[in-house]
C-alpha positions in Angstrom: 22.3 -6.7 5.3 19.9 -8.8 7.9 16.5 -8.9 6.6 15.3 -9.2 10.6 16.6 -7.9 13.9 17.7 -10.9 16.2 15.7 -11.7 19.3 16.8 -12.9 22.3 14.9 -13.1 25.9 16.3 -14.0 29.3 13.8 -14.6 31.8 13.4 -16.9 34.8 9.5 -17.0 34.4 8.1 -18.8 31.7 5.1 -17.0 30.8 6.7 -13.9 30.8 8.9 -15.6 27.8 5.5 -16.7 26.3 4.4 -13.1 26.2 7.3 -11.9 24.7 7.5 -14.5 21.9 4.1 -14.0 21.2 5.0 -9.8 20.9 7.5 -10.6 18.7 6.0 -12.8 17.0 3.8 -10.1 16.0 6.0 -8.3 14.2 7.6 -9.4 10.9 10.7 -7.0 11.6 11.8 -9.2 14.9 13.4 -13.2 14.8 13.4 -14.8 18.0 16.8 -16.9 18.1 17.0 -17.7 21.6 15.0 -18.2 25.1 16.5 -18.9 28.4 14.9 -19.7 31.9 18.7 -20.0 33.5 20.6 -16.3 33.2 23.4 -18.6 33.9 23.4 -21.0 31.0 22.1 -17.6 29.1 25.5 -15.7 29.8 27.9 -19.3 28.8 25.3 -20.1 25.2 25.6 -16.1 23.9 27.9 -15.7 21.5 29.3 -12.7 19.6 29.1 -15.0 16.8 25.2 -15.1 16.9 25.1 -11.4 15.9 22.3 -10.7 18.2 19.9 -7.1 17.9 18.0 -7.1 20.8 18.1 -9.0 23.9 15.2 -8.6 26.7 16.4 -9.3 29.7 14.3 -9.7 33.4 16.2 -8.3 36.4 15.3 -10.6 39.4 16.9 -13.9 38.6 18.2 -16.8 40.4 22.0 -17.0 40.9 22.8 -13.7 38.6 20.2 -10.7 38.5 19.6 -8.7 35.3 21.7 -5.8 36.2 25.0 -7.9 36.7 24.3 -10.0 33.7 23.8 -6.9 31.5 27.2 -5.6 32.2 28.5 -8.9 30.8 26.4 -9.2 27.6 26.6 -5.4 26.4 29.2 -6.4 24.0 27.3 -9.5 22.5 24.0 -7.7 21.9 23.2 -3.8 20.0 20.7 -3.3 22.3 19.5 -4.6 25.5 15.5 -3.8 27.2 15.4 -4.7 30.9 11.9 -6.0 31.4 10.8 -5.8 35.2 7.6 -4.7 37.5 9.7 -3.0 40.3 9.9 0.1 38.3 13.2 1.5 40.8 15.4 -0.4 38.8 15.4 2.4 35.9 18.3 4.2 37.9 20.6 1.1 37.2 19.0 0.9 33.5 20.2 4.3 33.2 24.1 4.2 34.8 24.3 1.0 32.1 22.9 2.8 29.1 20.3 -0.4 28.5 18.7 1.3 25.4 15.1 0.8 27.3 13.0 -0.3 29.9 9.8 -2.2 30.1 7.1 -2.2 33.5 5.2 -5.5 33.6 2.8 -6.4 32.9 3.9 -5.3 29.1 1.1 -4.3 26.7 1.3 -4.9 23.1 0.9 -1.5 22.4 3.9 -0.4 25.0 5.9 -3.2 23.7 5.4 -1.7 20.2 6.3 1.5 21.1 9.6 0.5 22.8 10.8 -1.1 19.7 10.1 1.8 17.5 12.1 3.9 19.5 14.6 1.0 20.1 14.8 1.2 16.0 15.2 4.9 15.7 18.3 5.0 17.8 20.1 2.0 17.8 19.2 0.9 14.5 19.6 4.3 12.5 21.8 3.8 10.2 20.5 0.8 8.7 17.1 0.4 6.2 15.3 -0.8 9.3 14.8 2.4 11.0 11.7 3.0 12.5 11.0 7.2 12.0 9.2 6.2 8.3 7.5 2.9 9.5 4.2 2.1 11.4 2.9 -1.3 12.9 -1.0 -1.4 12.7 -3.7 -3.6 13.8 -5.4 -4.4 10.4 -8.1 -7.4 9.8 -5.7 -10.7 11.1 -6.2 -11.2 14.7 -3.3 -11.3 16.8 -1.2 -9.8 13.6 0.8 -6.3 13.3 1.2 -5.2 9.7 4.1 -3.1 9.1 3.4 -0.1 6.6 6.0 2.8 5.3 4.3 6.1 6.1 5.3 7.6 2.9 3.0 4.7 1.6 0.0 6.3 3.2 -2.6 8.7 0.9 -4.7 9.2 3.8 -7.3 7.5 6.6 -11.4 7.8 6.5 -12.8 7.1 9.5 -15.5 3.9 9.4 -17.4 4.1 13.0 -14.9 2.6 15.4 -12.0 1.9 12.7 -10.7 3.9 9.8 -10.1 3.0 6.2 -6.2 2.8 5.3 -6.0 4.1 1.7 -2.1 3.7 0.4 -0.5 3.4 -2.9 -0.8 -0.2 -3.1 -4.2 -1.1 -1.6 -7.0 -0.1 0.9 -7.3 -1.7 4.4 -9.6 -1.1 7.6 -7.4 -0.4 10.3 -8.7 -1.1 14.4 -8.3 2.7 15.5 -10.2 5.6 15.5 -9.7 8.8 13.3 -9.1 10.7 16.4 -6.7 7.7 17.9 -4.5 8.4 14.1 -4.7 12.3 14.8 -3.4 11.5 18.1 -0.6 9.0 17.0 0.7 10.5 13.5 -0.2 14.0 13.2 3.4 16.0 12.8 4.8 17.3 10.0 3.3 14.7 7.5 0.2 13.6 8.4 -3.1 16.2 8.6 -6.4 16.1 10.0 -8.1 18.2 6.7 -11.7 17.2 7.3 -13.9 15.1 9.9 -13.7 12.3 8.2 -10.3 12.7 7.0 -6.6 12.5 7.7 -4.0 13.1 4.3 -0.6 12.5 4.2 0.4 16.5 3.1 3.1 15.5 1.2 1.1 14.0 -1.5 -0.8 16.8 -2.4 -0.1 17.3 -5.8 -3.2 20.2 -6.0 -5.6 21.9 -4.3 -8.6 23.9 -6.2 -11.1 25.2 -3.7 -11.4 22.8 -0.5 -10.4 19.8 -2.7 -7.3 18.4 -2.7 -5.9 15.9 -5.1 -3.3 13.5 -3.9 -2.7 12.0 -6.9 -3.7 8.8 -8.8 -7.1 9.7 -9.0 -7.6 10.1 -5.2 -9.5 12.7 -3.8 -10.9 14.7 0.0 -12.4 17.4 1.0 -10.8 19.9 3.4 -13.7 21.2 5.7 -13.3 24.9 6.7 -12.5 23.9 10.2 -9.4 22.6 9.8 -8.1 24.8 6.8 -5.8 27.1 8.7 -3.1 24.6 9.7 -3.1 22.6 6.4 -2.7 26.6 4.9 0.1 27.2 7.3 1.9 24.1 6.3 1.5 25.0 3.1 2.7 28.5 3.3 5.8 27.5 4.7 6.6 25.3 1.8 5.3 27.6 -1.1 8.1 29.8 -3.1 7.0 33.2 -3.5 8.4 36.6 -5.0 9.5 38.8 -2.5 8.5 41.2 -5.4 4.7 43.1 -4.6 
């Protein structure tokens, strides 16, 4: 199985193709294989032999647009992302089931977001799907570092970042405790204290309002945010139907 999903962008500007390779170049997940300026020469150098993932593809091009040249490369790509800034294309993105679609200018963070979702459908089946993994903005400029949720003890806020504390190591992370809350609160993740965000699944304990995740690590609950950790809890507690 492929280590890395193939990367290929087709655009007729070249700093949009700078932007990109820089995006993926972010993320150790991706491998750029091919760029092209020409949709032309793009559509006669794709093979079905270069098993590619993912190809990005701009719509207004010279001599072939995006929309016509996706109809010919659906069969030589998994995936294709139209990336464009006239936003009425998303009706023909739609009728030719391009997986997604990017507005420029692209952010990082949309960018990110894209491919996540990009993983969680298209990419399923495989070891590279995206529902258990998170790319975050640790310490290395310009550098997104890929983490398995089920990794994660829990977050401390630190002023404008938050302390990453997993099973293998600790790392400041640039977001805000609130921006986590925001981002992985669900079914796994928990805002149990101020300062605090667990992973519930790793309780292993709770006496009183502290709760021992195992491994020596522990947090406080503050009384503020009891009730939905409770309720979580509740719902996966056995009990006698006895009284």
């Amino acid at each position: 199985m492929k280590s890395k999903l193939r990367c290929v962008i087709i655009d007729d500007e070249k700093h949009a193709i700078t932007l990109l390779t820089g995006y993926i170049a972010t993320i150790p997940l991706l491998e750029l294989v091919k760029t092209f300026t020409d949709p032309i020469k793009a559509l006669s150098n794709i093979y079905s032999e270069d098993k590619i993932d993912i190809i990005f593809l701009d719509i207004e091009m010279p001599h072939i647009d995006g929309i016509e040249l996706a109809t010919q490369l659906k069969s030589k790509s998994k995936a294709i992302i139209f990336t464009s800034a006239y936003q009425q294309y998303t009706i023909d993105a739609f009728d030719l089931r391009v997986t997604q679609f990017l507005v420029k200018p692209i952010k990082l963070s949309k960018f990110t977001k894209v491919l996540m979702d990009v993983i969680d459908v298209d990419f399923a089946d495989t070891e590279k799907g995206g529902k258990n993994i998170v790319f975050i903005k640790t310490g290395e400029k310009g550098k997104l570092t890929r983490v398995h949720k089920q990794d994660i003890l829990y977050f401390e806020g630190a002023k404008n970042y938050v302390n990453m504390v997993t099973t293998q190591c600790e790392q400041l992370v640039y977001l805000t405790l609130k921006e986590v809350e925001e981002l992985l609160c669900s079914d796994l993740f928990y805002r149990v204290h101020r300062s605090h965000v667990i992973n519930a699944k790793k309780i292993e304990k709770i006496v009183g309002n502290t709760i021992n995740l195992g491994s020596g690590y522990q947090v406080q609950m503050g009384n503020f945010y009891k009730d939905g950790l409770i309720k979580f809890l509740e719902e996966k507690t056995l009990m006698s139907g006895r009284t």
